[in-house]
N, C-alpha and C positions, 0 to 999 in steps of 0.2 A: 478447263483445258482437257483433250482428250487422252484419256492413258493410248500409249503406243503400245504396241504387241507384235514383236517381229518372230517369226518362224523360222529354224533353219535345220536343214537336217535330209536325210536320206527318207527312203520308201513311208517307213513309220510316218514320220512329221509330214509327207504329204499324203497320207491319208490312205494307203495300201490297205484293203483290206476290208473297209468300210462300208456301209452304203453309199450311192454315188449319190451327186446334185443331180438335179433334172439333165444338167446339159451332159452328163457324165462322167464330170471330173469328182477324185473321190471327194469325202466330206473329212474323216480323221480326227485325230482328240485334238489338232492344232487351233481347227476351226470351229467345235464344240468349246473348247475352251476361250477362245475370245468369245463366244455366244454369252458363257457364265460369266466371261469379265465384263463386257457390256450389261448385261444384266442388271452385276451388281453397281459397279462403277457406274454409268450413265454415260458416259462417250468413252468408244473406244476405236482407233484407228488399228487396221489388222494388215499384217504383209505376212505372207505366206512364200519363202522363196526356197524352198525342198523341192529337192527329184531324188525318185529311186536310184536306185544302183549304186548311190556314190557311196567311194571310203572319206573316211576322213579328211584326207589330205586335200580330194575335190571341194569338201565340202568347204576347207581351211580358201582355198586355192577360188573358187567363183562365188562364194556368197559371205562372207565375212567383212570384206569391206562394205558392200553392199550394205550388209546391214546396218554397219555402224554410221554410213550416212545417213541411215534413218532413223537414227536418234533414239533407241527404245528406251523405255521404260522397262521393259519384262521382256526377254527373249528365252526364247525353248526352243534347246535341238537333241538332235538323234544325232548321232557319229558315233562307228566304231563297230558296229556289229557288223557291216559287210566285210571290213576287214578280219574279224573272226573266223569269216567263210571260209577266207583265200589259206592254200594250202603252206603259207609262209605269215611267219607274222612278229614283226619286230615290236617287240613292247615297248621295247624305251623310243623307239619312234614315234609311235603310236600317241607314245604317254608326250611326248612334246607337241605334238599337231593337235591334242584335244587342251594342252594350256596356252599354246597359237591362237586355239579358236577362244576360247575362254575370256583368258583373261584382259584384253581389251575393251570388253565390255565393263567385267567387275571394277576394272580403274574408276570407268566414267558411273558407277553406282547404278548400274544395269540392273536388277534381278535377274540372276539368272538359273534357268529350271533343266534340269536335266532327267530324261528316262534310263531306270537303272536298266539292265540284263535280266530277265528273270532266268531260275533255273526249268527250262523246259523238257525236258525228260520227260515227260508224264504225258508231252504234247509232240516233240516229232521226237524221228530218231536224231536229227542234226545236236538234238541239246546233247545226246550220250558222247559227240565230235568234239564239242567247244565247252563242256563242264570246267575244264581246267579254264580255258579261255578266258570265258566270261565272269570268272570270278577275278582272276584279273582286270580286267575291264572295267568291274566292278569299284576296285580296289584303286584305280586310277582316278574313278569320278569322285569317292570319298577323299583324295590329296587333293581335286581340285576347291572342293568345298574346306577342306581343312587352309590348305596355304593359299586359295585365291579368289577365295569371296563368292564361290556358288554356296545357292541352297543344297543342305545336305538332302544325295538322293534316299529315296524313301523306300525301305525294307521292303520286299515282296516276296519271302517266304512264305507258307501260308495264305496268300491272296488269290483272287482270281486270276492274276497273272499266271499263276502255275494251273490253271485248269482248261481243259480244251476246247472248253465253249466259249473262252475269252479270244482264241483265234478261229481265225478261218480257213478253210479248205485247205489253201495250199500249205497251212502248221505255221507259215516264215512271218505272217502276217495278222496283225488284232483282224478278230471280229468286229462287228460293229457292234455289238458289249462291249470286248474289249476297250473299244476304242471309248466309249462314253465313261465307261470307268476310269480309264487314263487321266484324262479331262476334268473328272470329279475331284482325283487325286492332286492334278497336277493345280488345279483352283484352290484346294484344301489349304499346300503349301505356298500359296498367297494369299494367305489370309479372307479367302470369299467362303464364306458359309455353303455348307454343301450335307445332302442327307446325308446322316451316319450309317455305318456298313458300309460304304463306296466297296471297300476292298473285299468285302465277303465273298464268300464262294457260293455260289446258287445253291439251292437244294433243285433237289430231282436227279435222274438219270445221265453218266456219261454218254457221250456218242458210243455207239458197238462199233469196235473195227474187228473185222474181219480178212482173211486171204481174200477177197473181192474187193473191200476197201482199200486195203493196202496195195495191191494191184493199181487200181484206178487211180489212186493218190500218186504212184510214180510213175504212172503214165502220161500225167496230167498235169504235176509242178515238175519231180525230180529230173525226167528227162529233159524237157527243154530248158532246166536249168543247167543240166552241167552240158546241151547243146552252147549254150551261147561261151559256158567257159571254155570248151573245148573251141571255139571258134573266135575266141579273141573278142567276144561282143559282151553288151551290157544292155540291163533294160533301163540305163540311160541314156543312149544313144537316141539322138533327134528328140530330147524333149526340155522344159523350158519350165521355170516357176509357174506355178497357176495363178500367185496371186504377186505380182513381182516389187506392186508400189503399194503404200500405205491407205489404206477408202476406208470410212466408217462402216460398223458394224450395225445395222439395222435390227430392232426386232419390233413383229409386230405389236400392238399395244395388247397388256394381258401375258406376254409370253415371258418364260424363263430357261428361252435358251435356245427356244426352238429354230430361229429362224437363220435363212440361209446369210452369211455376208454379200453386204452389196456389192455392186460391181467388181463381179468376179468374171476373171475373162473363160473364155471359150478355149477345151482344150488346144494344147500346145501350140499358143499363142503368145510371146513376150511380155 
């Protein structure tokens, strides 16, 4: 029988950041990680039902039932960092919309995988914003795994999460490092074999920023990010899971990981 592998989650979980499929849509550690779990496993069924922009409460609000009618075995979500953005932020809400989403699944013997916050500082200026934030944040995904049966999230002080070549361009979002190492990580704590050092920090040279880069970086994410908040918009708006129903995960014969999931639809298609 094939293990199930449901997705849920904001920008992160679908794949922001990444290199894209041929057809465009991203690829992300969600879909890297069913690669590794097909791999290892031998059949895996993958649904991928994330869209950017959302807080929590969307993510609680249109994809949580969803998923539990699909019955997972393993589910992995992102929730909680968009809401770190927003200039208001209720924690004790917060902290019940991420045990909303949660614990329905732990009932029914889900695995359930969670990505922590890293501390990024080192990577945009938004981490010097949300430092206090996210370690709150933090501190809410460790009571979910203590009182309700997620996997405990996994330390990234020290890791390549805290280094800049783990994101990309626009700082808010994994590289595609990043994102593979996610995926390494997040297979490790399911017990699938994976090289050792996932989490290491490269050797070699930082990216140089400079007044030209830094320039060009807020010309280029920061303004039209705080256009759409100043406008009441999201880069949610008009868009739709990529992968919305359960298909097998295909890899060619010989591969360990490489290959793309099947029938995966064309963007922002239902």
């Amino acid at each position: 029988m094939a293990l199930r592998h449901v997705a849920i989650g904001d920008s992160l979980t679908e794949g922001v950041g990444d290199d894209p499929w041929p057809d465009g849509t991203p690829r992300g550690w969600a879909d890297r990680l069913a690669e590794l779990l097909a791999a290892h496993h031998g059949e895996v069924d993958y649904a991928n039902l994330a869209v950017r922009g959302l807080r929590a409460q969307q993510v609680l609000n249109t994809q949580v039932e969803t998923a539990l009618a699909l019955g997972p075995d393993v589910l992995t979500f992102t929730a909680g960092m968009n809401d770190l953005l927003r200039p208001r932020l209720d924690v004790a809400q917060l902290r019940r919309t991420l045990v909303q989403i949660v614990a329905p699944f732990t009932a029914k013997g889900v695995r359930v995988v969670v990505v922590p916050i890293p501390d990024i500082r080192a990577v945009s200026p938004a981490g010097h914003l949300i430092v206090r934030r996210r370690v709150l944040l933090n501190e809410i995904y460790q009571h979910l795994a203590d009182a309700h049966g997620m996997l405990p999230p996994a330390p990234t002080t020290g890791t390549i999460f805290e280094d800049p070549r783990a994101w990309s361009e626009d700082r808010l979002h994994l590289s595609a490092l990043g994102h593979e190492r996610l995926a390494a990580g997040s297979a490790a704590a399911l017990g699938v074999p994976v090289d050792a050092g996932w989490e290491a920090v490269p050797d070699g040279d930082l990216p140089r920023r400079t007044a030209r880069t830094e320039a060009v970086w807020a010309r280029r994410h920061v303004g039209p990010w705080l256009g759409r908040r100043l406008a009441g918009r999201s880069s949610a708006d008009g868009r739709a899971a990529k992968r919305p129903a359960l298909s097998p995960v295909v890899l060619p014969a010989g591969s360990a990981g490489s290959a793309r999931p099947s029938e995966q639809p064309t963007p922002g298609t239902p």
